[in-house]
N, C-alpha and C positions, 0 to 999 in steps of 0.2 A: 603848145610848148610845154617845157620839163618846169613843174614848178620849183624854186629853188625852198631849199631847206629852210624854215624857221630859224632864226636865230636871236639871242637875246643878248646886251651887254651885259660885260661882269664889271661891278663897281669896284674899286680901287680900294684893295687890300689895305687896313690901316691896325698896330699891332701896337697895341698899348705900352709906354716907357720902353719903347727898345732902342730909340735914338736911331734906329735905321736909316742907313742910305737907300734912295728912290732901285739902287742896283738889286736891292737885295728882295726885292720883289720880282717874281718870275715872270710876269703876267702885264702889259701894259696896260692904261685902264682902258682905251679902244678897241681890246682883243676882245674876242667873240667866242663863246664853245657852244656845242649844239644844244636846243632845248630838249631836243629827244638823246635817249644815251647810247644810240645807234650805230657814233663813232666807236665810243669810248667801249660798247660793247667787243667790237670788231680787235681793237687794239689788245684788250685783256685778254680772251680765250682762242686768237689766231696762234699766238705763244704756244701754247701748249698741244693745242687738236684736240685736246679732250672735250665729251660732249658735256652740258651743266646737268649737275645734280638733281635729284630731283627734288621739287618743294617739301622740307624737315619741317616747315611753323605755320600753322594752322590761318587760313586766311579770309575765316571766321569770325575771327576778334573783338568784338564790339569796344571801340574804344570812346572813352570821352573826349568831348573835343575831336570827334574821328576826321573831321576836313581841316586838321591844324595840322602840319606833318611833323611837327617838332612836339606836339603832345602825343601823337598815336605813337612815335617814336622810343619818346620818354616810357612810355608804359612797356613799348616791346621791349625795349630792357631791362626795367625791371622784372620782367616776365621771365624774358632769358635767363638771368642772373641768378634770379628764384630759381629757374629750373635746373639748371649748373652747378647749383649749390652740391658738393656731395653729402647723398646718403648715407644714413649710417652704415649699411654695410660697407660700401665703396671704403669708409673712413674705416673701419674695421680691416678693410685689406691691406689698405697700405699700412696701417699698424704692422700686421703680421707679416708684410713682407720685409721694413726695418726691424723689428725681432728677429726674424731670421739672419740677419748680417749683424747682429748685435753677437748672438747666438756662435756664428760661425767664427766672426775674430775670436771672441774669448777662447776660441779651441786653439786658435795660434798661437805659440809660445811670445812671439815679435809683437803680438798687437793684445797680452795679456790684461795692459792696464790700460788699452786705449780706450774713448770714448766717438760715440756716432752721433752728429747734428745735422740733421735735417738743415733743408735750404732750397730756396729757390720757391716755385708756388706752391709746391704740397705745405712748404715749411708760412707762406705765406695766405693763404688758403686764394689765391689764384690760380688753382687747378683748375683742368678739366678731364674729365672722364679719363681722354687719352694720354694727358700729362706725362710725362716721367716724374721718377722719383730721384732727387738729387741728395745726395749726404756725403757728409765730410767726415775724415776721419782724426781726431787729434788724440797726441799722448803717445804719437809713436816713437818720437825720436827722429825720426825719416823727414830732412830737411833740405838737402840737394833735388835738384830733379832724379838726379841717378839713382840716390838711394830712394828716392816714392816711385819710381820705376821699377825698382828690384822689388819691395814692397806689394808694391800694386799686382804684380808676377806670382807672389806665394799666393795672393789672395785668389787669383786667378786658376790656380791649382788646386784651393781648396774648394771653390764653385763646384771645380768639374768632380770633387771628390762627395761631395754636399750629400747627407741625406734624400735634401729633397731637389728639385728637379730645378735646374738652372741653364739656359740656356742660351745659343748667338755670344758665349763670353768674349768679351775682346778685351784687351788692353793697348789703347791709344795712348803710346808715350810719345810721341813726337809732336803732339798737342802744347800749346804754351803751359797747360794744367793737365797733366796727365792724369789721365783716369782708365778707371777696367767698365767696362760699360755689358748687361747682360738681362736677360730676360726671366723673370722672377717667374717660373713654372707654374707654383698653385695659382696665383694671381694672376700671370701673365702680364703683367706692369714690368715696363724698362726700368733699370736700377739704373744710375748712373754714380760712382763714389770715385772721390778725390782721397786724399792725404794732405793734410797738414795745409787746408787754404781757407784764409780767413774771408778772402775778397769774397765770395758764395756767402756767407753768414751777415757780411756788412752791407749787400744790396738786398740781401732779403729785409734787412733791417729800415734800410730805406724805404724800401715797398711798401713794410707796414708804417711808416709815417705819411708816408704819400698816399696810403687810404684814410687815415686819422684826417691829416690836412684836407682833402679836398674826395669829399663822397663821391662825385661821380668816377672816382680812377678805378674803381675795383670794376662796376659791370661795364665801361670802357674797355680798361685789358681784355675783360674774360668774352664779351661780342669780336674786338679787335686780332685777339687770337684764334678764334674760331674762323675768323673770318679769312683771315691771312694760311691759315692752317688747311681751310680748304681748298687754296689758291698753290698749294706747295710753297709758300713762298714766308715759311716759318721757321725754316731750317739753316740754319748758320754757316752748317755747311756745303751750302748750294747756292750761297750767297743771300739768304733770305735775312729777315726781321724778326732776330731771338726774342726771350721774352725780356731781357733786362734791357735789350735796346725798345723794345716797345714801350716798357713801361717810363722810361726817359724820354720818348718821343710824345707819350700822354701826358707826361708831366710839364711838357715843356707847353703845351695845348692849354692845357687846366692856366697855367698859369700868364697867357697870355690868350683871354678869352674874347669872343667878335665882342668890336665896340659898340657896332651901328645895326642891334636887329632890326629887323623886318619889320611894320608895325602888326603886332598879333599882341594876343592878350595877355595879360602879366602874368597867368601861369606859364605860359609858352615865354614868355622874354623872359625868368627867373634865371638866377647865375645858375641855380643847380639842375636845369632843364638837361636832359640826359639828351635828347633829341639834337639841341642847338648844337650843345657840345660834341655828339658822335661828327654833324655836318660840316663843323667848323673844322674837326679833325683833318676826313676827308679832302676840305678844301684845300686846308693849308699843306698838307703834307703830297697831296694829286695836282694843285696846280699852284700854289700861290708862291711856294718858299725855294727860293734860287740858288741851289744845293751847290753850285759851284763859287758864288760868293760867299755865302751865309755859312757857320755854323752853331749849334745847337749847344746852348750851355743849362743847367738847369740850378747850379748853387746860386746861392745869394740872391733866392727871387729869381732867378731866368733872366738870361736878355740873348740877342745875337752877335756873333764876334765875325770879324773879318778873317775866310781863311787864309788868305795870304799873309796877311800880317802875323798870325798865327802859325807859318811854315807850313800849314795842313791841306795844302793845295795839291795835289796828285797833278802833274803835269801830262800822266797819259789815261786818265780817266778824271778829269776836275768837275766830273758832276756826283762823283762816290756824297754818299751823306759825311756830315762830321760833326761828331757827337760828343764832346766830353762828359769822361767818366767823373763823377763828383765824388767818387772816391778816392779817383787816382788821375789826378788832373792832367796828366802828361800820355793818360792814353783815348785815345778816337775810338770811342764804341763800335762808330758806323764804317770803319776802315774797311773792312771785311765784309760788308753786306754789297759785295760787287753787283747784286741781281735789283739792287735798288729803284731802277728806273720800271724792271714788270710792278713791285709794288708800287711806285707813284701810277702807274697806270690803272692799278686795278683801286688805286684810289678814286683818282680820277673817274674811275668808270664809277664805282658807290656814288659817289656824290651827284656825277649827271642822272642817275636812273632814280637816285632819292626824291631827286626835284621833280624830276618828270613823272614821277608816282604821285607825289605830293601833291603838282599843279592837277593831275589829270583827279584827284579825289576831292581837292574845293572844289572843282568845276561840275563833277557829279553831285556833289553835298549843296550847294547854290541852283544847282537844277532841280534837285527836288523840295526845295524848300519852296523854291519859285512855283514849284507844280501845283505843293499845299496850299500854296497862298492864292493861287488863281481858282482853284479847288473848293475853298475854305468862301470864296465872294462872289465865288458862281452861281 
């Protein structure tokens, strides 16, 4: 006969001081997902037809603790994060590509005494390589949508007029925050510039608290968007997981961390175990948190709110994320991330294929220990 698939239960998600109702869990505790990630593979890359990448990280690695999967883990991101870091040159380009829009407004009569602020992850140094570069522009005057429209139009004019080479210009005004969006020629880094918006300068601000507060946020985001980013499912406007809703969806993680590890060794159960925390990510956001009850708050400590109660319930999509913004309490980050259900799946999928790497590397590391030791008395 067919043997039937392996399966293991999943123990009953428990989320420190949230005062949670049993609803707001996705997952009953008798529900089952596969030990191998064979589904969860299936589900993630039928979406798209695309065929997978090829191996980018070396899988030579010698790690300490190499049969813990939450220390081998812990190290691969710092590894990552080290290697993500930008080079001085890289840091050097995008200098010279904000010079050059520094450069070009002062030529504009209208934007004489404005100034240019950096924002978002160049400004919080959560870039990566591919990143955009995001800046604002203040001192113009330009305070309607209409008039950072008209604005944003000259500047648009002056690109195409620019010494050096600018190119793909657009200008997106019918965006809640209009911007002229363009590709910076020497460098080839996307520009992306506002007019006259503070909200860009106050969640970068947040960012850099939210790495102050709590170490593991910074190689979280910069793995978390790599990761999402090579899934297509980064982009805002395709429904994906921007980087300010990511960085609120890690924040809201950090701050409500698993109660009940595994038993493994106290470097592997530490709060700052980068490994526990990416799994825990995975988990809770791939299977465990019940996007149509629950929503995500992260001021005053984090806790979860009832959407309904809250009016945030979509009646013809009630599994959309909902996120409040803690800057501006009255807007849902996660309203717009329509494609939310491929990323809970490609969650979903990290998390089954981590474990079943995981199990299948103690089970090799405990095989060869066993070998030595039969070895070692023969």
């Amino acid at each position: 006969g067919v043997e039937r698939e392996r399966r293991v239960p999943v123990p009953r998600c428990e989320l420190a001081g949230t005062g949670m109702a049993l609803d707001f869990i996705a997952l009953l505790p008798d529900e089952e997902i596969p030990e191998t990630p064979a589904a969860c593979e299936a589900a993630s890359s039928s979406d798209t037809g695309e065929q997978p990448a090829p191996d980018a990280w070396s899988i030579t690695r010698a790690h300490f603790g190499a049969d813990s999967l939450e220390l081998a883990l812990h190290e691969e991101l710092l590894d990552f994060a080290e290697a993500f870091r930008p080079t001085r040159a890289e840091s050097a380009m995008r200098e010279a590509a904000v010079e050059r829009v520094v450069s070009l407004l002062a030529s504009l009569p209208s934007f004489a005494s404005a100034s240019v602020r950096p924002f978002g992850s160049y400004a919080t140094g959560l870039c990566l390589p591919s990143s955009d570069v995001d800046l604002a522009v203040f001192g113009t005057g330009f305070e309607s949508k209409v008039q950072q429209v008209a604005g944003l139009r000259q500047i648009e004019k002056a690109l195409h007029r620019a010494g050096w080479r600018a190119e793909e210009v657009e200008v997106i005004g019918s965006a809640k925050v209009p911007i002229v969006k363009y590709v910076d020629g020497p460098s080839g880094l996307s520009v992306d510039l506002c007019l006259e918006q503070q909200d860009g300068i106050r969640s970068s601000a947040l960012a850099t608290k939210a790495a102050r507060q709590f170490p593991p946020f910074r190689p979280l985001v910069l793995l978390l968007k790599r990761y999402l980013s090579s899934r297509g499912l980064n982009d805002t406007f395709t429904g994906g997981v921007g980087s300010f809703l990511l960085q609120l969806l890690v924040i809201s993680s950090l701050q409500q961390p698993p109660l009940h590890p595994p038993a493994l060794s106290p470097a592997a159960c530490s709060r700052e175990n980068l490994g526990r925390h990416l799994l825990h990510f995975f988990e809770l956001y791939g299977l465990r948190l019940n996007t149509t009850s629950a929503g995500v708050r992260v001021a005053d400590g984090g806790r979860y709110f009832d959407k309904r109660q809250r009016g945030w319930l979509n009646g013809e999509r009630p599994w959309l994320l909902s996120v409040e913004n803690p800057i501006d309490s009255t807007h849902d980050v996660g309203a717009n991330a329509f494609n939310i259900r491929s990323v809970r799946r490609a969650c979903a999928h990290a998390y089954c294929a981590l474990l079943a790497s995981g199990t299948a590397a103690a089970r090799e590391g405990e095989a060869g220990r066993e070998a030595e030791r039969e070895a070692a008395s023969g």
